[in-house]
VMD Tcl script that builds the backbone (N, CA, C; Angstrom):
set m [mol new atoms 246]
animate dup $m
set s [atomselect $m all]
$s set {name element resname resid chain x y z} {
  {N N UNK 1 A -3.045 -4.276 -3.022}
  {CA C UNK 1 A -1.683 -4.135 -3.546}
  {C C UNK 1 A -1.107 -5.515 -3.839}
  {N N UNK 2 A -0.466 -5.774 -4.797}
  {CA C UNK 2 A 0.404 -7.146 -5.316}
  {C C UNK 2 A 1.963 -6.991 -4.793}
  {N N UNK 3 A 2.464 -8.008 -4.810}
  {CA C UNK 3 A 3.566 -8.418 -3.641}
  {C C UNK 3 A 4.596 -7.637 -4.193}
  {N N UNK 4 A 4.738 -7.263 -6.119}
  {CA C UNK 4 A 5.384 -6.144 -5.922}
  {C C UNK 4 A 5.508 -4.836 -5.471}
  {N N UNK 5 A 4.492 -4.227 -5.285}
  {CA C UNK 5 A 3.963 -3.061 -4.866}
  {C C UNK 5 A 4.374 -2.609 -3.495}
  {N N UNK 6 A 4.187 -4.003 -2.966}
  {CA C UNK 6 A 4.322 -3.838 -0.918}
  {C C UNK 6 A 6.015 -4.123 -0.877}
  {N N UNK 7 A 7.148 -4.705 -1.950}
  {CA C UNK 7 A 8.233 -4.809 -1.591}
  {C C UNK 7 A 8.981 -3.882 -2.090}
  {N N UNK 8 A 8.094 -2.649 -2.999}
  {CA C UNK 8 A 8.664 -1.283 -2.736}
  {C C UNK 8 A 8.503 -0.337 -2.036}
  {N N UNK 9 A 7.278 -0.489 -0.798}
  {CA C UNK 9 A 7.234 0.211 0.082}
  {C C UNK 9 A 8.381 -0.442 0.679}
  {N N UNK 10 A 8.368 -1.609 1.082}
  {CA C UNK 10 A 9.446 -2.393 1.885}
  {C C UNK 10 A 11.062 -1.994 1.707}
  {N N UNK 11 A 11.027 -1.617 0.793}
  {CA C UNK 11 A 12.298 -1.030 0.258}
  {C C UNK 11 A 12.536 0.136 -0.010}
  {N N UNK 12 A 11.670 0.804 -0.207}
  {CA C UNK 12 A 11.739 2.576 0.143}
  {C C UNK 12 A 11.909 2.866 2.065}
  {N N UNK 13 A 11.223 1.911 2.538}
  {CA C UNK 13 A 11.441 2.191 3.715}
  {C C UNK 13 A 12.868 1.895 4.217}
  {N N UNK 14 A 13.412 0.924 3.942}
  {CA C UNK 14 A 14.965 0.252 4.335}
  {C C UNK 14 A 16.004 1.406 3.448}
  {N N UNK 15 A 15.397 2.144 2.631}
  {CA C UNK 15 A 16.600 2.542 2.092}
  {C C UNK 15 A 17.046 4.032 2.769}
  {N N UNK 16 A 15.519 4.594 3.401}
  {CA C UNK 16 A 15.072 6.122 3.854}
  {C C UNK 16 A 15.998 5.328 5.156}
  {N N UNK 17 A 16.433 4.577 5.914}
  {CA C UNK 17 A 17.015 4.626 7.258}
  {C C UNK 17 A 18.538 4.210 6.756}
  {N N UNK 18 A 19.063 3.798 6.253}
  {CA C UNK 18 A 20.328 2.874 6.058}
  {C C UNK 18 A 21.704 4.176 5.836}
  {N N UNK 19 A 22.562 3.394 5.933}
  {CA C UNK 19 A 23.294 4.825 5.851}
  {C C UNK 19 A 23.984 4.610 3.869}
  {N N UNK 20 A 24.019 5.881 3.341}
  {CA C UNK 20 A 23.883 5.779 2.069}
  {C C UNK 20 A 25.271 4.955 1.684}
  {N N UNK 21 A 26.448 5.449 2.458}
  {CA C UNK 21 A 27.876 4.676 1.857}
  {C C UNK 21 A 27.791 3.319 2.506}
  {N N UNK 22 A 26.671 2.232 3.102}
  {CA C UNK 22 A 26.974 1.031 2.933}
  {C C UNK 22 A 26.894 -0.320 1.968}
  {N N UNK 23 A 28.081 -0.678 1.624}
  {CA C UNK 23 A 28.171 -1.274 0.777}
  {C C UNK 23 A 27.963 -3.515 1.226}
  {N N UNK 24 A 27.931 -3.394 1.830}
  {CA C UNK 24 A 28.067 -5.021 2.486}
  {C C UNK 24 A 27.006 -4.978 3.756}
  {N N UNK 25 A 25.471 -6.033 3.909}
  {CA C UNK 25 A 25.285 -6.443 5.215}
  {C C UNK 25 A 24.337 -5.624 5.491}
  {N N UNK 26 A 23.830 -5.394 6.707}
  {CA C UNK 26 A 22.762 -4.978 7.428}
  {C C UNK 26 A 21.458 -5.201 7.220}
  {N N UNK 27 A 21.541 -6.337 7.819}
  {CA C UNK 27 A 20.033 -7.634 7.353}
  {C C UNK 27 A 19.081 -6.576 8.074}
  {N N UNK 28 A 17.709 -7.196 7.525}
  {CA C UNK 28 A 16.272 -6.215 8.275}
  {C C UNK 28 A 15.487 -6.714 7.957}
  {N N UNK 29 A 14.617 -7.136 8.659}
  {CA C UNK 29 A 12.740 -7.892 8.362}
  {C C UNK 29 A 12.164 -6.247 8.251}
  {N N UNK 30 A 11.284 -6.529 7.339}
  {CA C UNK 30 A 10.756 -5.074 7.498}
  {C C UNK 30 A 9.113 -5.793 7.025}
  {N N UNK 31 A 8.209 -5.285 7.814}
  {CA C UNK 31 A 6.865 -5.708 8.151}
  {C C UNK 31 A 5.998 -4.340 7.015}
  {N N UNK 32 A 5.022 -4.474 6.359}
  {CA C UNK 32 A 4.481 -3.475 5.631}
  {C C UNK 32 A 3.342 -4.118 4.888}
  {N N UNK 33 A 2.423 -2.657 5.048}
  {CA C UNK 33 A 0.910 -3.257 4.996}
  {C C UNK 33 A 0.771 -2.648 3.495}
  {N N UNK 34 A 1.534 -1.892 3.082}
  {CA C UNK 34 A 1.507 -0.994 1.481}
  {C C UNK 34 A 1.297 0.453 2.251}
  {N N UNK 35 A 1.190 0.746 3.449}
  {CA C UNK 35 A 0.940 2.481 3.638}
  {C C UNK 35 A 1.999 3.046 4.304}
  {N N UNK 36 A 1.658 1.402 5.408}
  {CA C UNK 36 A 3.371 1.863 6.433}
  {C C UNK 36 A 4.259 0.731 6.243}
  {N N UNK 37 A 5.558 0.827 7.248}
  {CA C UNK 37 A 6.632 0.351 7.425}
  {C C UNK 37 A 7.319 0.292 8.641}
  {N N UNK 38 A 7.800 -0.750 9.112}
  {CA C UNK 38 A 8.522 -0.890 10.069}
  {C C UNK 38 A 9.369 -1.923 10.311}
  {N N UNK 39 A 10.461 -2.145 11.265}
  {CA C UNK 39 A 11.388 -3.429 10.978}
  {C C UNK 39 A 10.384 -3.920 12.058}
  {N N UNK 40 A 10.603 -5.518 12.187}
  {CA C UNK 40 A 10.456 -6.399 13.291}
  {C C UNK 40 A 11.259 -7.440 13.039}
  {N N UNK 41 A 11.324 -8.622 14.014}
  {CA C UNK 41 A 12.052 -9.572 14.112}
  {C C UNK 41 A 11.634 -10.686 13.217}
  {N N UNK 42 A 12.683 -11.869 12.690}
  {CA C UNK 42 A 12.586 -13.129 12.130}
  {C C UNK 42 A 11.332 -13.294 12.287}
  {N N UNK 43 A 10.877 -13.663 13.598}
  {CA C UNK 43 A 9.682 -14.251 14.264}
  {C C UNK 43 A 8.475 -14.083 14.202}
  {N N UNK 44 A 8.380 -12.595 13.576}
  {CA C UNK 44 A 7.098 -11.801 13.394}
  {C C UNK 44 A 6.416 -12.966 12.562}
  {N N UNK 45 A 5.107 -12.363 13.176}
  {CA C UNK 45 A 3.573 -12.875 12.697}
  {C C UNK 45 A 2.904 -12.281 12.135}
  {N N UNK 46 A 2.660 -12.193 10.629}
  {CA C UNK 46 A 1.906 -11.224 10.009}
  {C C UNK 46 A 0.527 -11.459 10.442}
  {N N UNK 47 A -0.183 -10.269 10.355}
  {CA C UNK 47 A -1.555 -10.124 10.656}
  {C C UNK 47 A -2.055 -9.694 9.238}
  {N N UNK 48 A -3.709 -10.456 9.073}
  {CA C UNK 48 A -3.945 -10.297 7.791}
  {C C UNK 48 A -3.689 -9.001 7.315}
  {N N UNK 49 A -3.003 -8.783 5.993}
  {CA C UNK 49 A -3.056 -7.670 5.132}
  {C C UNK 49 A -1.056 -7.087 5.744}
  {N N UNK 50 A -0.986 -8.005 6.009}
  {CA C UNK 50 A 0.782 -7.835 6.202}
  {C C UNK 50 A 1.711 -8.651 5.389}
  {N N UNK 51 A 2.866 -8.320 5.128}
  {CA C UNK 51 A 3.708 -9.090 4.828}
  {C C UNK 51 A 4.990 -8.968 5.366}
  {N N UNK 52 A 6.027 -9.868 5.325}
  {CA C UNK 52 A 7.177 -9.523 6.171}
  {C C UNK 52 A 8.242 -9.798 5.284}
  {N N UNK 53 A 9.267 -8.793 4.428}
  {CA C UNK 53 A 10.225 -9.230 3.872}
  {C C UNK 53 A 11.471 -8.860 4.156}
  {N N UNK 54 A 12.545 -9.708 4.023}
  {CA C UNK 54 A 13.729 -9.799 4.371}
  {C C UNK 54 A 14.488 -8.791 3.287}
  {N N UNK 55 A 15.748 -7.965 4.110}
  {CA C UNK 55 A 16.307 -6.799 2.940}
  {C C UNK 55 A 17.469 -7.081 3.229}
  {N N UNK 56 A 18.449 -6.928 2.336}
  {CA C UNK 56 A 19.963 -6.764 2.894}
  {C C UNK 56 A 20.911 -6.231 1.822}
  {N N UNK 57 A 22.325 -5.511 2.152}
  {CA C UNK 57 A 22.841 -5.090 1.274}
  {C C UNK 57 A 23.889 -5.838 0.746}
  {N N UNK 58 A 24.344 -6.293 -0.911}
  {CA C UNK 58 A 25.124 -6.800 -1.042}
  {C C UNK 58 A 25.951 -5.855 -2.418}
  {N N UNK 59 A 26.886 -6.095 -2.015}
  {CA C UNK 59 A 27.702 -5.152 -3.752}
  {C C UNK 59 A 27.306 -4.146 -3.655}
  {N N UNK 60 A 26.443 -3.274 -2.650}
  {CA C UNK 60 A 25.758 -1.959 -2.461}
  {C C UNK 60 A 24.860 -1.915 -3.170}
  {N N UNK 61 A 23.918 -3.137 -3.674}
  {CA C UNK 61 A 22.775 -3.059 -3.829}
  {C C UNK 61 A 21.808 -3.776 -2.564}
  {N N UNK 62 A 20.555 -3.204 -3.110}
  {CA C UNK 62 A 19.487 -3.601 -2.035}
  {C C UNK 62 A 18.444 -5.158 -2.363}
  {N N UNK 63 A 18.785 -6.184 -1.567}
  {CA C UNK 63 A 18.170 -7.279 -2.155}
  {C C UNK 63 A 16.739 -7.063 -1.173}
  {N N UNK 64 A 15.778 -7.882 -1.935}
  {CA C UNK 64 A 15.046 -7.526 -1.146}
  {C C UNK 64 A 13.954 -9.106 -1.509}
  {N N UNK 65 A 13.666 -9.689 -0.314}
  {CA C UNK 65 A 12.879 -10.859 -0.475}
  {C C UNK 65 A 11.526 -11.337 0.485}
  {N N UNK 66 A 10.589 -11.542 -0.042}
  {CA C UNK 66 A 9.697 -12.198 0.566}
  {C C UNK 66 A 10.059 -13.196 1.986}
  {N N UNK 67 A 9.526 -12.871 3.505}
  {CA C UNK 67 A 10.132 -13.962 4.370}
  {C C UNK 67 A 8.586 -14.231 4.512}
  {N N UNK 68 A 7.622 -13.907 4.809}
  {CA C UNK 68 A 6.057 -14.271 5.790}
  {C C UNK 68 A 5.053 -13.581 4.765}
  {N N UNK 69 A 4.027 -14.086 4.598}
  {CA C UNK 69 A 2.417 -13.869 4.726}
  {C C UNK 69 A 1.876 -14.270 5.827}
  {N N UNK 70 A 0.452 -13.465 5.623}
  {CA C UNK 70 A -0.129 -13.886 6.410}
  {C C UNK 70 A -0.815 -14.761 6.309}
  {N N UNK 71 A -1.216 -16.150 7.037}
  {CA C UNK 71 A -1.604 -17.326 7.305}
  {C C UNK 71 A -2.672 -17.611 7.977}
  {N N UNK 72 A -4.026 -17.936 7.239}
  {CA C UNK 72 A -5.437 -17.942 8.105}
  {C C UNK 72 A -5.232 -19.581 8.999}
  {N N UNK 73 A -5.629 -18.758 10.439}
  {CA C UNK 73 A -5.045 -20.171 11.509}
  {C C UNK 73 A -6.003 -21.219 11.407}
  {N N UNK 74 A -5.710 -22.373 11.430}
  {CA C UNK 74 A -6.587 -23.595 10.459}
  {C C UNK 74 A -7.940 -23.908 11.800}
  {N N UNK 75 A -8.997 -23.934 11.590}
  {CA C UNK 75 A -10.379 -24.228 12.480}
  {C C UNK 75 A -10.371 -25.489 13.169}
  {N N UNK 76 A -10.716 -25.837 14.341}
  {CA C UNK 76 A -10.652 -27.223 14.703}
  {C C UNK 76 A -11.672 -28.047 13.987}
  {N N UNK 77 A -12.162 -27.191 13.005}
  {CA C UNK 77 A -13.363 -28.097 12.649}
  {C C UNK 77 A -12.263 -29.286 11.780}
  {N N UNK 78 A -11.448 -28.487 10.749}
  {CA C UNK 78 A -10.816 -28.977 10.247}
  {C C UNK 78 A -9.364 -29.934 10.816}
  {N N UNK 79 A -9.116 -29.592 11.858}
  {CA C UNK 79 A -8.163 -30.241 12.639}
  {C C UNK 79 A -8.773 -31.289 13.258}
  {N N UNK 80 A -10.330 -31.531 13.300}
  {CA C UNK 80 A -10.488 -32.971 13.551}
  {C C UNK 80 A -11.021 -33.828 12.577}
  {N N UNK 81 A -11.075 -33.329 11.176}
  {CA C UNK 81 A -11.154 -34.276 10.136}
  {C C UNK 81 A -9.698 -34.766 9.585}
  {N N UNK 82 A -8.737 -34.207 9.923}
  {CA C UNK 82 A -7.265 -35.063 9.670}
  {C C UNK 82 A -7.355 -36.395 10.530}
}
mol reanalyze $m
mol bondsrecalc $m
mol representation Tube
mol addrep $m
């Protein structure tokens, strides 16, 4: 799936919980692999094949933005050639 694809699951999911008359606010990390969905915190750590994007409502629309990929953790092989 391409990063648009996963930030309309990301956003079908934020919109199926939210309450329909809000118009201002209610920030949400929402974590999604393209099948499922769920919120987690700022902090989250995507695991490969995740992404984590930030949603919020403004003017009573739904913004919706890229916060995390996932990040292959660098090898010491390579941490001792720096």
């Amino acid at each position: 799936m391409d990063i648009i694809e996963l930030s309309k699951v990301a956003k079908d999911y934020y919109n199926s919980v939210k309450t329909p008359s809000l118009k201002q606010g209610w920030e949400k990390y929402v974590l999604t692999d393209g099948k499922t969905a769920l919120f987690v915190g700022a902090a989250y750590q995507p695991k490969k094949g995740e992404v984590v994007f930030y949603l919020v409502v403004k003017n009573k629309n739904v913004l919706c933005q890229l916060h995390k990929t996932y990040e292959e953790p660098e090898s010491s092989e390579k941490n001792n050639q720096k």
